[in-house]
N, C-alpha and C positions, 0 to 999 in steps of 0.2 A: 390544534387539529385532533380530533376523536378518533377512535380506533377504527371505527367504520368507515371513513374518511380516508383514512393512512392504510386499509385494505383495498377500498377501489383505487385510489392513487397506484397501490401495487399491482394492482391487474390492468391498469390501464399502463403504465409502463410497461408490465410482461408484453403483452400482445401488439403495444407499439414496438418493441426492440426484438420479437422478436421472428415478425414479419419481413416478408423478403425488400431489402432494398438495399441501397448500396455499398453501407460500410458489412452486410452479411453475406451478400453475392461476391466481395472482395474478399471476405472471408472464406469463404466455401473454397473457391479457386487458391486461395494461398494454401491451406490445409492439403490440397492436391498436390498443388506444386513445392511445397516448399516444407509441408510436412507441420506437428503440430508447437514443439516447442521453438522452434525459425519462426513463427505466427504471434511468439507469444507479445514480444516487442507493438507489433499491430494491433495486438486486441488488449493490452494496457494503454496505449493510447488512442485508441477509440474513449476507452474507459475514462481517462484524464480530461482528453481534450471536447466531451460531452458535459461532463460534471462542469467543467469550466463553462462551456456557454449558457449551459441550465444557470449556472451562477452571476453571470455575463447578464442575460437576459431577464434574468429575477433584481438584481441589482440597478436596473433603467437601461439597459443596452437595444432590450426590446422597443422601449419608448420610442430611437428613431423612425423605426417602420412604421408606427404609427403616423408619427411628425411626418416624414418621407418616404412616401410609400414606393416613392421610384428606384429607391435602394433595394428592393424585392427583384427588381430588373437587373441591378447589377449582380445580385447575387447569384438569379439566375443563369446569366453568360458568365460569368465563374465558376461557378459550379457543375456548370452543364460542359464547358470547354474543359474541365479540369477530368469529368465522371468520361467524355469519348476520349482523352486521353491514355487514361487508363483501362478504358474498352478493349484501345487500338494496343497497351502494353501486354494487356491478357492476351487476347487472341494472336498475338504473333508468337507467344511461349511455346516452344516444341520440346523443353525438355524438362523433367521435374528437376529442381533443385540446383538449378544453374547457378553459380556465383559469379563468373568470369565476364558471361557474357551481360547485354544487359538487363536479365531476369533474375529479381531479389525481389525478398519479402520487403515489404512497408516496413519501415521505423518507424519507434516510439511516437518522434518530432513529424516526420509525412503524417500517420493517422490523427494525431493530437490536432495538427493545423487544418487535416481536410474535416473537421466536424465545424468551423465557421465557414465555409463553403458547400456542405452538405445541406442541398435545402429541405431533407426528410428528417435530418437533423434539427436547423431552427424552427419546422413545424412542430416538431415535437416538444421543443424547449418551450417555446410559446405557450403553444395548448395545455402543457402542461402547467406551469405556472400561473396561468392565465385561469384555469379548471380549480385547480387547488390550494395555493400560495392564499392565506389566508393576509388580506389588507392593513388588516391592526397587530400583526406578529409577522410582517412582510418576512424578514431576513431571515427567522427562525422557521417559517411555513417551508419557506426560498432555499433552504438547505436540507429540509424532511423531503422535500421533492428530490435534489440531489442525490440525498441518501435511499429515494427510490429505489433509482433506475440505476444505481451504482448495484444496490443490492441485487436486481435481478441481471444486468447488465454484462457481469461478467459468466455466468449462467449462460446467457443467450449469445454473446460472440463467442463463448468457446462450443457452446455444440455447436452453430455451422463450420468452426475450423476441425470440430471432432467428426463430422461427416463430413469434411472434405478429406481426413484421412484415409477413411474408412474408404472410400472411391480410390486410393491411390493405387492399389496392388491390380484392380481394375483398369485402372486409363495406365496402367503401366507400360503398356502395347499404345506406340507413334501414336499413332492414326487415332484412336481413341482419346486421347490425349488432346490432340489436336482438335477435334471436333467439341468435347468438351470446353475447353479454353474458348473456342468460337461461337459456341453456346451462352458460355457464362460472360462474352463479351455484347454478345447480342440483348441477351435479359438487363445486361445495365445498363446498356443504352435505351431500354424500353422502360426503367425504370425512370427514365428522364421523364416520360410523358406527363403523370401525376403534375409533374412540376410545370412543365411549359402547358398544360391546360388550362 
């Protein structure tokens, strides 16, 4: 891969990761709620558990979609029942920084695992690999891809949870707080749409 090559690669990861969708809209709302080093846990394994499917999927995992395209469906009733899930866990939060009750930040292991049910996630991995992953240096193309979206990656999920900070002294007041959270549950359930269209 040429340098010109491994510069659009870089821009095209930037501006995939770091446009609004689910694992950033999850982000935004933890930053608010839960503040930025509690987030950190969440946005190392967005970080991990993406590298892993780019890798996953550069390796032949993508192949089955191909093979079976109806696995596209499964993924979307997993994905989609897993994304109002966690809609329905944002918008019921009324207080920043709960531990007790049932409002916590994402773990490592939750974010790592929800990037093979994220389907803005395996369009990404695809298209990516699919765009740039060079056929005669598969594995070595397969891991410059990796080393993308790793490099901007952690870049792009920490400013939405650093702007979700920045909102916190703001929604500090109930009711603000609350309409926020109801907001940021409604945008990811809208984020479904791309998917189910």
């Amino acid at each position: 891969m040429d340098i010109e090559t491994y510069l659009a690669l870089l821009a095209f990861a930037l501006t995939s990761s770091i446009s609004p969708g689910p694992n950033n809209l999850m982000l935004l709302a933890s930053g608010v709620n839960f503040g930025f080093v509690r987030t950190i846990p969440h946005i190392v394994g967005i970080e991990a558990g993406f590298s892993g499917l780019i890798l996953a999927v550069g390796l032949g995992l993508g192949v089955l979609f191909a093979v079976e395209p109806r696995l596209y469906i499964v993924l979307k009733v997993i994905g989609g029942s897993y994304l109002l899930w966690m809609a329905w866990k944002i918008a019921t939060t009324r207080e920043m920084g709960r531990v007790h009750g049932e409002a916590k930040p994402f773990s490592f292991w939750q974010a790592a695992g929800f990037q093979f049910v994220n389907p803005k996630a395996w369009v990404m991995a695809i298209g990516a690999n699919t765009a740039f992953a060079d056929p005669e240096h598969y594995v070595f193309t397969t891991g410059l891809v990796c080393l993308a979206f790793l490099s901007v990656g952690f870049f792009t999920t920490g400013l939405w949870t650093v702007f979700g900070t920045t909102l916190k002294v703001f929604l500090s007041d109930s009711q603000r707080l609350k309409w926020f959270n109801i907001t940021m549950a409604v945008l990811l359930v809208l984020s479904l749409w791309p998917m189910l269209a």
